[in-house]
N, C-alpha and C positions, 0 to 999 in steps of 0.2 A: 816267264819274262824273257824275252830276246834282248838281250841286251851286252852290246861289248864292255865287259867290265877291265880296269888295267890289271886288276888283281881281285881273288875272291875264295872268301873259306869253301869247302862244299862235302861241310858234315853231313846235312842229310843223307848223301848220297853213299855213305862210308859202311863199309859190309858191318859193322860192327856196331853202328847205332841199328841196322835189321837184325843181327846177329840175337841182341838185343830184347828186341821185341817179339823174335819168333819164339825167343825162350820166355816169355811172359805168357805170350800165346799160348805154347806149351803147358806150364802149369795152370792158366784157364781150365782148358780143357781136362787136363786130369782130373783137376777138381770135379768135375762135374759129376768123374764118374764115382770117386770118394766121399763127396759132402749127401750128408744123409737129410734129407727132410722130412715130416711128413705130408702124406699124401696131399693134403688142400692145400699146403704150403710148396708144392714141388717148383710150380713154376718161377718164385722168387729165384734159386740158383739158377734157371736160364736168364733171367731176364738182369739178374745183376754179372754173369758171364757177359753176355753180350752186351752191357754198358762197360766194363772194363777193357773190355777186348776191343770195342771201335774206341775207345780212348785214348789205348795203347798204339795204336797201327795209325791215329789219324791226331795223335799230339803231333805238335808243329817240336820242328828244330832250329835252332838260332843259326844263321851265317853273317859275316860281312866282308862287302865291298867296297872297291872305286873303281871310279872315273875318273875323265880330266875333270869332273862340276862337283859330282857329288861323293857322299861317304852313305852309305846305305848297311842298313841294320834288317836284314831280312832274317825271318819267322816262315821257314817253308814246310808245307804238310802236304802231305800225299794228293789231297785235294785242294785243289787250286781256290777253289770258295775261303776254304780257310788259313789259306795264306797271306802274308801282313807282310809289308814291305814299308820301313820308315826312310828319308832320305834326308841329309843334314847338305846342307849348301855350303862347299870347303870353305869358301873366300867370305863368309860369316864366322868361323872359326879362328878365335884367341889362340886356345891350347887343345889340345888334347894330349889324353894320359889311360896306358891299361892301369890296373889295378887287380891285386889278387885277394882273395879271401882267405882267411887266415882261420880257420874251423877244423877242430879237432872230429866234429860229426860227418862233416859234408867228406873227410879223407878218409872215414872208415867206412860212411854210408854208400855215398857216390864211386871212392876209391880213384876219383878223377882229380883230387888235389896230388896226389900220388904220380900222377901220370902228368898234369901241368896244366888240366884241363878246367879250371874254377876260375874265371877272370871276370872282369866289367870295365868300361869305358869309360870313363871322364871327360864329356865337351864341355866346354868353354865358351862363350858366342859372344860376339863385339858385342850387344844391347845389354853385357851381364849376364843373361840368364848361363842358365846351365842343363846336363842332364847328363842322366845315366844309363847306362846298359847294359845288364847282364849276359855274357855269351859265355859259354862253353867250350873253346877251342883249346888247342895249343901255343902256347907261351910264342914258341917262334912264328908261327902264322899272325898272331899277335901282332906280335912285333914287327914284321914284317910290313904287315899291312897300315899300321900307323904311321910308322916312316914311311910309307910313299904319302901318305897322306898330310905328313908336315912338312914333303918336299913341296905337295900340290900348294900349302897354307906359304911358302913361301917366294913362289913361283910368281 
């Protein structure tokens, strides 16, 4: 997507979500050579490696941005097919608010509550409704980016 954003996450692109995935890759592959089958069954460990393995390389990553119009929730994967881009219209926005997750699992699992990285979004929209969304970032990118986005709400 070409597009001038005022501001915007750009986790996908961060050595450490490939860091990552190469080490998933990684153990794939050993597996391959360790997991014993028998013989009429051999091909099930290929065929469940490479469903794992394009899983892993071709899951989408949470980013968000603005504009002077919009607040955009983009879902970027390696392939463009499967990339998902939501855009909320600012001057339709009451409130917005991050919010953190509070999981004793997700900080020992993930180890990204730890690091600041467990967040979601709370819009608000004049008509009432509302919504949510889950991103993955850092608390001050976070933050960051909602305040421009409640100067836009106020502008």
């Amino acid at each position: 997507m070409n597009h001038h954003f005022l501001d915007r996450t750009n986790n996908f692109s961060k050595p450490s979500v490939w860091f990552g995935r190469a080490f998933i890759a990684l153990i794939l592959i050993i597996q391959l050579f360790i997991w014993e089958f028998e013989a009429p069954y051999e091909y099930i460990r290929y065929i469940l490696t490479i469903i794992i393995l394009l899983a892993t390389v071709l899951a989408r990553k949470a980013d968000i941005a603005v504009d002077r119009e919009y607040f955009y929730f983009l879902n970027t994967s390696i392939l463009p097919q499967l990339s998902k881009t939501r855009k909320f219209k600012i001057s339709e926005l009451t409130s917005i608010r991050g919010r953190s997750y509070d999981s004793s699992f997700l900080a020992f699992y993930y180890r990204k509550s730890l690091q600041g990285l467990d967040y979601g979004i709370e819009m608000t929209f004049k008509d009432e409704a509302s919504d949510s969304l889950d991103v993955n970032i850092y608390k001050i990118e976070l933050e960051r980016i909602l305040s421009k986005v409640r100067e836009l709400m106020t502008a």
